[in-house]
Every structure is written in structure tokens, then in C-alpha cells.
N, C-alpha and C positions, 0 to 999 in steps of 0.2 A: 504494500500500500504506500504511496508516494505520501511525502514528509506533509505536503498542505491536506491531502485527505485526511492525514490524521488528527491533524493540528484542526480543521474544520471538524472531525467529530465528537474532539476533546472537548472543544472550547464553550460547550454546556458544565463540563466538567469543573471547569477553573475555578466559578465563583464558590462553588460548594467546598473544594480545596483549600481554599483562601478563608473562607468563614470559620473553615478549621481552624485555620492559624489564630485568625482574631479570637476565634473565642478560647481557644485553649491555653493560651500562651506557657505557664509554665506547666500546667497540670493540667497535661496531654491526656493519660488515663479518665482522670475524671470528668473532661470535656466532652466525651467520644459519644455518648448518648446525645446532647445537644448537638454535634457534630454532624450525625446521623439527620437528625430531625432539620436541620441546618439545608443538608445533602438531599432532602426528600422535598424540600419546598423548592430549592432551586430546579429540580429537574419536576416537579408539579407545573412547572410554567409553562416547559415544552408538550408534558402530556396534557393540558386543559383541552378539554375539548373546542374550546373557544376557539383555541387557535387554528382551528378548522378557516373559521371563517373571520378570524382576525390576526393571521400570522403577523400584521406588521405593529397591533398593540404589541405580541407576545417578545418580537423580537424586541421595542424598544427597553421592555419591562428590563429582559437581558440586557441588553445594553447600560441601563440604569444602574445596574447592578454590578457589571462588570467595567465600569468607568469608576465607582471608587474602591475597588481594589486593585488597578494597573497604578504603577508609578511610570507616568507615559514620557516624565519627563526623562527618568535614567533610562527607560528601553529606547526612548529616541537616541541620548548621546552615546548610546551602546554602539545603538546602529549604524550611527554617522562615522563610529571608531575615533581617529586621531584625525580625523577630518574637523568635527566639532571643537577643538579649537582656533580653529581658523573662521571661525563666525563671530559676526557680533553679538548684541543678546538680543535685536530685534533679527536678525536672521534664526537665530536659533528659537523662539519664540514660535513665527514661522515654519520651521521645520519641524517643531515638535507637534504641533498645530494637524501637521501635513501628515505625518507618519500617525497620530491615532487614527484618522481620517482614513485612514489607507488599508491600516487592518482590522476597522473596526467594518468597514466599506466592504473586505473582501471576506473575513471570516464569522459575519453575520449577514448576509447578501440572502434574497430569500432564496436560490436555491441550494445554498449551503444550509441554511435554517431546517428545511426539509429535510435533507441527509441526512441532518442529526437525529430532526426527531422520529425518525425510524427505528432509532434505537434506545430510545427515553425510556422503554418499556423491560428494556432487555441487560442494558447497562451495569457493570457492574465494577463497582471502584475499591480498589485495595489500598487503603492510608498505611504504608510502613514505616516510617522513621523521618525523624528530624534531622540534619547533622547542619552543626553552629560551624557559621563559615566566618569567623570574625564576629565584632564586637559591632551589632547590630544587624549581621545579615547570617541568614541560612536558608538551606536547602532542603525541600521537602522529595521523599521519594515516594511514590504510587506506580498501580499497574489500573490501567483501564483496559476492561476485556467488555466488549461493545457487544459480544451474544455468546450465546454458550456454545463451545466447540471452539470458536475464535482462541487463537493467543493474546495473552495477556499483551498489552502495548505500555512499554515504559517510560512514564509521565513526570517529569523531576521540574516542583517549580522553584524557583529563585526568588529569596524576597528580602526585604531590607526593612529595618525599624524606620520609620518616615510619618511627618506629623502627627505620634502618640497613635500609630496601629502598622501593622504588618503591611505590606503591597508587593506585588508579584513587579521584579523586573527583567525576569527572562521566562520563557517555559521551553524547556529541552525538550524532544520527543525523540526518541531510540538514540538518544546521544547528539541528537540535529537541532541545535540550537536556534528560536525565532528569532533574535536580532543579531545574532551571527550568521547567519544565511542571509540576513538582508543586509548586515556589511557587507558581505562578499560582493553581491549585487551593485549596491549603493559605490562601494570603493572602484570598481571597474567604470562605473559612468563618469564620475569623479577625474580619477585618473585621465580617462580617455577625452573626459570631453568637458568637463569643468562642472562646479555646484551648481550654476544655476539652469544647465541642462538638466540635472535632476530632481529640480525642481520642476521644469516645465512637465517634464515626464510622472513625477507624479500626479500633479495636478491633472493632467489628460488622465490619467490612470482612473483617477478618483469620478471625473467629470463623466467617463466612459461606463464605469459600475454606476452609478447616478443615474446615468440615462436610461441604462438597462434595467434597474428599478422602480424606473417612472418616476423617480424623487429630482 
């Protein structure tokens, strides 16, 4: 399964991941029941039946949800790499702007929304361990197995202490990093053809799913 199908099937996944964090913080064991309860309301949104006929409330609900727990500003200058300091703070402002926009645009799109919820029903999430990556940030490890028979898919999120709560600013999928694949991307336009070409390119990017959403 390619690294964006999974990332698109996860990403119901993330917020319930993340509620973990917040609400468990040091007393992980004892949080696990709310945890649970946490995990069952976020993926309640994709099974509503509502969302039959109103996939684009259901998406923004997600959306709502999952905008505050991204730290969009660190997974932006992730992404930029060693490029982001060669910005001002209104260019980078702009670029951080541009990049939520971009995978919010493409990994809630309604026909990613639909793929997922085909398997809201089926879904099954493994919380394994914490490991402290420094003094403020660690790393969560999970297995999301999306139907039975399926292999397990290994889901590791990145989060850092930021305004007094936890916030995701990487999510790995089988070792495939999201804003290290899109440095990789990002650095090649960059390199070749300058920042503000990749800026136009995203914007068309963004202007293009837009359009094909009727939004």
C-alpha cells in the first residue's frame, strides 16, 4: 500500500492518538479507559450515519478536531528543512499558512474521506508505548490494522510539549516520514528552481483540490 494511502487511512486515527496523549500524560495506565472512550467518539464521526448525507459537516467536524492537535507551525519548518531559515517571518507565516492548506486539502478531500470511512467499522488500533525523546518531546508507537486478516501498519506519532498540551509534529508510517517526504519534494523544487516556485506550485496544488471539491 503506497505511503499516502496509508497516511489517508490513518488520519481518522490521529486525533484519537493524540487525545491519548493529552489526556494521559503521566498516568498512561490509568488514562487508557478514557483513552478508549476518547478513540470511540472520534471514529463515531466517520460512522454517523449522517454522514451519508452530510460528508462535508462530518469532514469539517475532523478537521476541527485535528487542527488543534497539529503543531503546523514545527511540521511546516520541518518541511521547509534548512531552507526555513532563509525566510522572513512574513514569508514563513505564508508558508506555514500554505502547507496546513495543502494536507489538510489533500488528506481530508472527500474522496479520501470515503476510503476511510470504509473502514471506521472495522478498524483496529494498538497504543504500545511512549518513548521521551528529550525534555519536552516524545514519541508514540501504534499498529493500525484497518480489517481483520490485514497486517498490522506501523503508526509512530511525534509530539512536542507546546502551549501547556501535547501536538503531533511528524506522523511516520512504516518508517516514511510526512514532512520528511515532503522535504524531499519541497528541497528538489527549491534547489532547482527557487522558493517562490514552490510556492506558486503549491498554491495551484491547493487551488486544483479546491476546485475538484467545488469549494
Amino acid at each position: 500500500m503506497a505511503f499516502k494511502t496509508r497516511l489517508v487511512l490513518v488520519v481518522l486515527v490521529l486525533v484519537a492518538a493524540v487525545a491519548w496523549i493529552g489526556a494521559a500524560g503521566a498516568s498512561l495506565p490509568d488514562a487508557m479507559p478514557e483513552v478508549r472512550s476518547l478513540g470511540d467518539r472520534v471514529l463515531s464521526i466517520a460512522k454517523d450515519p449522517a454522514c451519508k448525507a452530510n460528508r462535508e459537516g462530518c469532514r469539517q467536524r475532523l478537521r476541527t478536531l485535528i487542527e488543534g492537535y497539529w503543531d503546523t507551525h514545527d511540521m511546516a519548518k520541518s518541511a521547509l528543512g534548512y531552507h526555513w531559515k532563509t525566510l522572513d517571518n512574513q514569508q514563513r507565516e505564508q508558508f506555514t499558512k500554505l502547507f496546513s492548506n495543502l494536507v489538510e486539502s489533500i488528506y481530508l478531500s472527500r474522496s479520501n474521506f470515503s476510503k476511510a470511512q470504509n473502514y471506521t467499522n472495522s478498524v483496529k488500533i494498538d497504543y504500545q508505548k511512549e518513548i521521551p525523546e528529550g525534555d519536552g518531546f516524545c514519541k508514540i508507537n501504534t499498529t493500525v490494522t484497518l480489517k481483520q486478516g490485514d497486517k498490522p501498519i506501523r503508526v509512530d506519532y511525534r509530539l512536542r510539549w507546546v502551549e501547556g498540551r501535547w501536538k503531533v509534529y511528524d506522523i511516520i508510517v512504516e518508517d516514511i516520514s510526512l514532512t520528511g517526504n515532503y522535504r524531499n519534494q519541497f528541497n528538489r523544487v527549491i534547489n532547482n528552481q527557487g522558493y517562490p516556485e514552490l510556492v506558486r506550485l503549491l498554491q495551484n496544488k491547493i487551488q486544483q483540490i479546491n476546485a475538484s471539491e467545488g469549494t
